[in-house]
C-alpha positions as CSV (number, residue, x, y, z in Angstrom):
1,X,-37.3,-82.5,12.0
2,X,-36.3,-78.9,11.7
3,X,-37.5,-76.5,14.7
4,X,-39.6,-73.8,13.5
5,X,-37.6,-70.4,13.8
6,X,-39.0,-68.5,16.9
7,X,-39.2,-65.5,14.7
8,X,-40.4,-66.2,12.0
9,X,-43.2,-67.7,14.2
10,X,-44.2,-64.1,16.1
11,X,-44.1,-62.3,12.8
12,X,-46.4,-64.9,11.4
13,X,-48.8,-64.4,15.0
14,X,-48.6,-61.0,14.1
15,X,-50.1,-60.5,10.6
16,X,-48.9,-57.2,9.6
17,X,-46.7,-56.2,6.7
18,X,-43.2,-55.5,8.3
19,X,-41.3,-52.3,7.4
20,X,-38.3,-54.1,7.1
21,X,-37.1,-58.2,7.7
22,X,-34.2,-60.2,7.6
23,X,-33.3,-63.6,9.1
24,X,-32.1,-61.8,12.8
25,X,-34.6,-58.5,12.2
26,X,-38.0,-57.4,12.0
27,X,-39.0,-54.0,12.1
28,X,-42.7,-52.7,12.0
29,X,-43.9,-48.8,11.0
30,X,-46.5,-48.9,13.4
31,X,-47.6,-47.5,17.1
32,X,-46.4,-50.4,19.5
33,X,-50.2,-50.7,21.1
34,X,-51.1,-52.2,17.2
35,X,-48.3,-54.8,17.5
36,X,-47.9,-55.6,21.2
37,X,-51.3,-57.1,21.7
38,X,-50.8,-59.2,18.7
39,X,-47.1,-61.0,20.5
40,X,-47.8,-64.6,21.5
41,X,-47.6,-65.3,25.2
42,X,-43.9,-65.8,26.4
43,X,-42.4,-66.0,22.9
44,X,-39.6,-62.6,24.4
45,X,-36.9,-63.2,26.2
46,X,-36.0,-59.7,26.6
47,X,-37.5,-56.2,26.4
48,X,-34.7,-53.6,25.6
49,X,-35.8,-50.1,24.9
50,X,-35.1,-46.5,25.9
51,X,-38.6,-44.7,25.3
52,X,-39.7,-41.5,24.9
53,X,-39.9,-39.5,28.1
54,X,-39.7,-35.8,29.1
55,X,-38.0,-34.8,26.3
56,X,-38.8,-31.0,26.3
57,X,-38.8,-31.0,30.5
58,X,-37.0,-28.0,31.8
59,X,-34.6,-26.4,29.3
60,X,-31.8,-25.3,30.6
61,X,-29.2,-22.5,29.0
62,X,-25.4,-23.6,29.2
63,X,-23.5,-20.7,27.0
64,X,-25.0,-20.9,23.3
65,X,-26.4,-24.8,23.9
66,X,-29.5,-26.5,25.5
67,X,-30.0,-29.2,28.0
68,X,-33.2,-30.8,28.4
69,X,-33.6,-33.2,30.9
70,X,-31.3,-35.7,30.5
71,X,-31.1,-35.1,26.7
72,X,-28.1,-33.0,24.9
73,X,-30.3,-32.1,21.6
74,X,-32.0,-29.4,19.8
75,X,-34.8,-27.6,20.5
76,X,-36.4,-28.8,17.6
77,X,-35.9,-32.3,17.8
78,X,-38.8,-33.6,19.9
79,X,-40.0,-37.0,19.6
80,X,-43.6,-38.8,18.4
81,X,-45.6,-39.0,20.9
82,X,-43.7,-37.3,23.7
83,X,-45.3,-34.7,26.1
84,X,-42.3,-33.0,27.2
85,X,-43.4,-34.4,30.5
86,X,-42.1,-37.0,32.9
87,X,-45.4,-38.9,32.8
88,X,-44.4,-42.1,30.3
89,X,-45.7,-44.7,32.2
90,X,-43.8,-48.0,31.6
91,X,-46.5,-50.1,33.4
92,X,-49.0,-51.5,30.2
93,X,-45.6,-52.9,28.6
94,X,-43.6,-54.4,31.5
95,X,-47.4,-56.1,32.7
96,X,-47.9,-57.8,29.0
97,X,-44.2,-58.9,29.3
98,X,-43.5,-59.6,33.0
99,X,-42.6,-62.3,32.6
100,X,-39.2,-61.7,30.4
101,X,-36.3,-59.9,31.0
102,X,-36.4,-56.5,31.0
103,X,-34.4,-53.4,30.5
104,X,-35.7,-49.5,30.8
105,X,-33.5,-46.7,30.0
106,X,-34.2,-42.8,31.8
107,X,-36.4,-44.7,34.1
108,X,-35.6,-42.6,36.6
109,X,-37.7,-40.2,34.9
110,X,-40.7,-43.2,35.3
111,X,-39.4,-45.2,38.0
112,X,-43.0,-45.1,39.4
113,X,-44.5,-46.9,37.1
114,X,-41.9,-49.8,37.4
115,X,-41.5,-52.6,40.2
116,X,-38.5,-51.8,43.0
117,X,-35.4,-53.1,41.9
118,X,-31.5,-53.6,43.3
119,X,-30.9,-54.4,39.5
120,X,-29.8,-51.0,38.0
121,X,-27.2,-49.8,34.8
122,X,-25.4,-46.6,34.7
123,X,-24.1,-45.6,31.7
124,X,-21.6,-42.7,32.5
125,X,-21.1,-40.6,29.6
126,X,-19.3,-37.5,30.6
127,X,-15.5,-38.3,31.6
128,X,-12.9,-35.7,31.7
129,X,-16.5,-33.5,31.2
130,X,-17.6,-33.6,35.0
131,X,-17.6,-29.6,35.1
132,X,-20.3,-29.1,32.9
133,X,-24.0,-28.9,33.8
134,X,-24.9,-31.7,31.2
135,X,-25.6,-35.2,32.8
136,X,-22.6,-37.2,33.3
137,X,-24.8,-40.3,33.3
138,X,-27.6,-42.2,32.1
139,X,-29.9,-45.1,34.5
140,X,-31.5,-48.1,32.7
141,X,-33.9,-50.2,35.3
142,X,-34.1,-54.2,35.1
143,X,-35.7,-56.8,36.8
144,X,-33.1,-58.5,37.2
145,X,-31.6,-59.1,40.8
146,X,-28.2,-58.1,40.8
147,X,-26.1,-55.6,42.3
148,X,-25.5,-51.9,40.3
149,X,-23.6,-52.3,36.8
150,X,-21.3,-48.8,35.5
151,X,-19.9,-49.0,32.2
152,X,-18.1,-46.1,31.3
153,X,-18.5,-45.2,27.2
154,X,-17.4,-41.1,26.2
155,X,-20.4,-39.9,24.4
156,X,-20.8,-35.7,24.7
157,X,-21.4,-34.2,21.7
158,X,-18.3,-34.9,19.3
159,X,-16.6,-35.9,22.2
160,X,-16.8,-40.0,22.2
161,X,-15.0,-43.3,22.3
162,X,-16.7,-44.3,19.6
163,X,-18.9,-44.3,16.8
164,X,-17.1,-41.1,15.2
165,X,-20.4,-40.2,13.1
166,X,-23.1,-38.1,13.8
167,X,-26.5,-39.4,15.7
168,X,-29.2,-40.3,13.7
169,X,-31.3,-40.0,16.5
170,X,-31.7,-37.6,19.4
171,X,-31.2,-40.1,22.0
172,X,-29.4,-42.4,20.3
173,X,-27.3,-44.7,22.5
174,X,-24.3,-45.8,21.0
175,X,-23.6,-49.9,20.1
176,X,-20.6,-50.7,22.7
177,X,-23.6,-49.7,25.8
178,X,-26.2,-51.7,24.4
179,X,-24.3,-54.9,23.6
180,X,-23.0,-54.2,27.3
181,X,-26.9,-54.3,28.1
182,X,-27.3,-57.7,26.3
183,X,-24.3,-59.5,28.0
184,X,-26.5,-59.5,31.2
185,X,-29.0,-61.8,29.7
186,X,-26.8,-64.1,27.7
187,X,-29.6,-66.8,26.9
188,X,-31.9,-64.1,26.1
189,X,-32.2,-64.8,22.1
190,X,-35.8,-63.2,21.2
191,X,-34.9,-59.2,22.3
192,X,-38.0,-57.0,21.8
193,X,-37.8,-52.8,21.7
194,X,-41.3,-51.1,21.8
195,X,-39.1,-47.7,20.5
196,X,-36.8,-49.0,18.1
197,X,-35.5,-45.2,17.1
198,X,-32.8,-45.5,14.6
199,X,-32.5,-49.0,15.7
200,X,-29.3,-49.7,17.9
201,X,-30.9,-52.4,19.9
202,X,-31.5,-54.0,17.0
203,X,-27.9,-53.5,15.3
204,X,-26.5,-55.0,18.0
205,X,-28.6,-58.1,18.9
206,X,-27.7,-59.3,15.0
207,X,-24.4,-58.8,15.6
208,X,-24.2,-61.1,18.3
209,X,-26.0,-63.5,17.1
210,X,-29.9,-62.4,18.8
211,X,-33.0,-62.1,16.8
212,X,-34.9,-58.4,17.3
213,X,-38.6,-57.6,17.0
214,X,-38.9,-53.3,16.9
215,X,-41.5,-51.4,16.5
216,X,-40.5,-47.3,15.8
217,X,-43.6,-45.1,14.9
218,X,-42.1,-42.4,12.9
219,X,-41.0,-43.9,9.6
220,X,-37.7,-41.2,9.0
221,X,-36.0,-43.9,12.2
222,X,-37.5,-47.1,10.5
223,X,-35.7,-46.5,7.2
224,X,-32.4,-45.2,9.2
225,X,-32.7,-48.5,10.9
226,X,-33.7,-50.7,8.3
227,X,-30.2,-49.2,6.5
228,X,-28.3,-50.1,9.3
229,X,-29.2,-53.2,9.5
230,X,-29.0,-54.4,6.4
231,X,-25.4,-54.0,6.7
232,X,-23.7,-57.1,6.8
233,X,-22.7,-58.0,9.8
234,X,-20.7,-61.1,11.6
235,X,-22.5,-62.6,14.3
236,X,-20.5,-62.5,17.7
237,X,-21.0,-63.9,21.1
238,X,-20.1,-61.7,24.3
239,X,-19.7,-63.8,27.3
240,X,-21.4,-63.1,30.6
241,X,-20.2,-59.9,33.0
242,X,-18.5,-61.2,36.1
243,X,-19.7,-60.6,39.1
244,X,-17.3,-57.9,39.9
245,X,-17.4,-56.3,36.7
246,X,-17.9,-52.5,37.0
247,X,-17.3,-52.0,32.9
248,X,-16.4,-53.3,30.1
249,X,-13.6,-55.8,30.5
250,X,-10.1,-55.6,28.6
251,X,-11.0,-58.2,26.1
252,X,-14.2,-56.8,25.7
253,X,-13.0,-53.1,24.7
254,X,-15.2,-51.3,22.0
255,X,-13.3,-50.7,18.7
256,X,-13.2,-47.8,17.1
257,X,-16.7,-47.9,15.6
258,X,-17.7,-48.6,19.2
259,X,-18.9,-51.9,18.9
260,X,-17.8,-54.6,21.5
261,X,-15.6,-57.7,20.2
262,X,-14.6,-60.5,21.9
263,X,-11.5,-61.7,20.7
């Protein structure tokens, strides 16, 4: 007998009209706290999301650019549903899905709201840039217990080691750091992000063979991710970081469109 597709089965336990589907992706226009509740118990492996948070906190001048917060940007490019304050509280969402995997990025900014943890990424960003005042790196929290992970990805302005194009979002991580994220959790198949964006979490779980529920409330970042992943892809298996890895293996270099092959 054929197993049912894990899925297929949420988005049936949900009930809504998704924004977008394929066989590895579904993506809802909706606020998460309309589609969370509706997630059958234990059916996610793995939450994976970088949220909204204190995007508008402090602006800082640096010559004829802004800084705010962690965030290279412009001004006018706030977020849905962010306050410009550090108060996103991560609590609600890691509760209802304690007991997966999980993965917070900027929650430094939030930390308070999340467990204690030894089991922390940093994503530095700014080589061969320390001098400026922009930050050189970015923090994701897990609950997973394992000593500090660095991977170290270019990614300052036009400045990157990959993924030549412009963002399409303002906080837009780019592909080689989030399939980084998912070689930690190898068996983790069903990967869930509460803030798609323009969906990079979802991008790269298809490419490596995952399956991605998101959920992205301003529709501009649904249809930029529902484009980006309906491009075809290969799927593509990454296997698990050694224990002394620091960053991204030589076989595991990201190609020039900053996506991580192995091979």
């Amino acid at each position: 007998m054929t197993q049912p597709d894990p899925l297929t089965e949420i988005i049936q336990a949900i009930g809504k009209k998704p924004f977008y589907q394929d066989s590895a992706v579904v993506i809802y226009h909706a606020d998460n706290r309309e589609i969370l509740p509706l997630i059958p118990e234990k059916s996610i492996d793995l939450v994976l999301t970088d949220p909204p948070y204190g995007i508008g906190y402090k602006p800082q001048k640096h010559n004829s650019k802004t800084s705010w917060g962690d965030r290279n940007f412009c001004a006018t490019d706030i977020l849905h549903g962010d306050s410009g304050l550090l108060d996103f509280n991560a609590t609600p969402i890691y509760e209802q899905f304690k007991y997966a995997w999980q993965v917070w990025w900027g929650a430094n900014n939030y930390q308070d709201s999340l467990p204690r943890s030894r089991g922390w990424l940093v994503w530095f960003k700014a080589r061969g840039m320390e001098g400026t005042d922009f930050s050189h790196a970015e923090l994701a929290w897990t609950n997973k217990d394992m000593p500090i992970r660095l991977i170290d990805y270019l990614w300052q302005g036009s400045m990157k080691d990959g993924e030549r194009t412009r963002s399409q979002h303002p906080t837009q991580k780019p592909l080689a750091v989030i399939s980084w994220c998912l070689s930690f959790f190898i068996d983790s198949i069903i990967v869930l992000d509460p803030y798609l964006g323009s969906g990079t979490t979802a991008v790269a779980a298809k490419k490596l063979g995952r399956k991605c529920i998101g959920i992205e409330i301003e529709e501009k970042y649904c249809e930029i991710a529902a484009k980006r992943c309906s491009q075809s892809v290969m799927p593509l298996e990454i296997p698990p970081p050694k224990a002394e890895q620091s960053s991204l293996p030589i076989h595991l270099q990201p190609d020039k469109e900053g996506f991580v092959y192995d091979g």
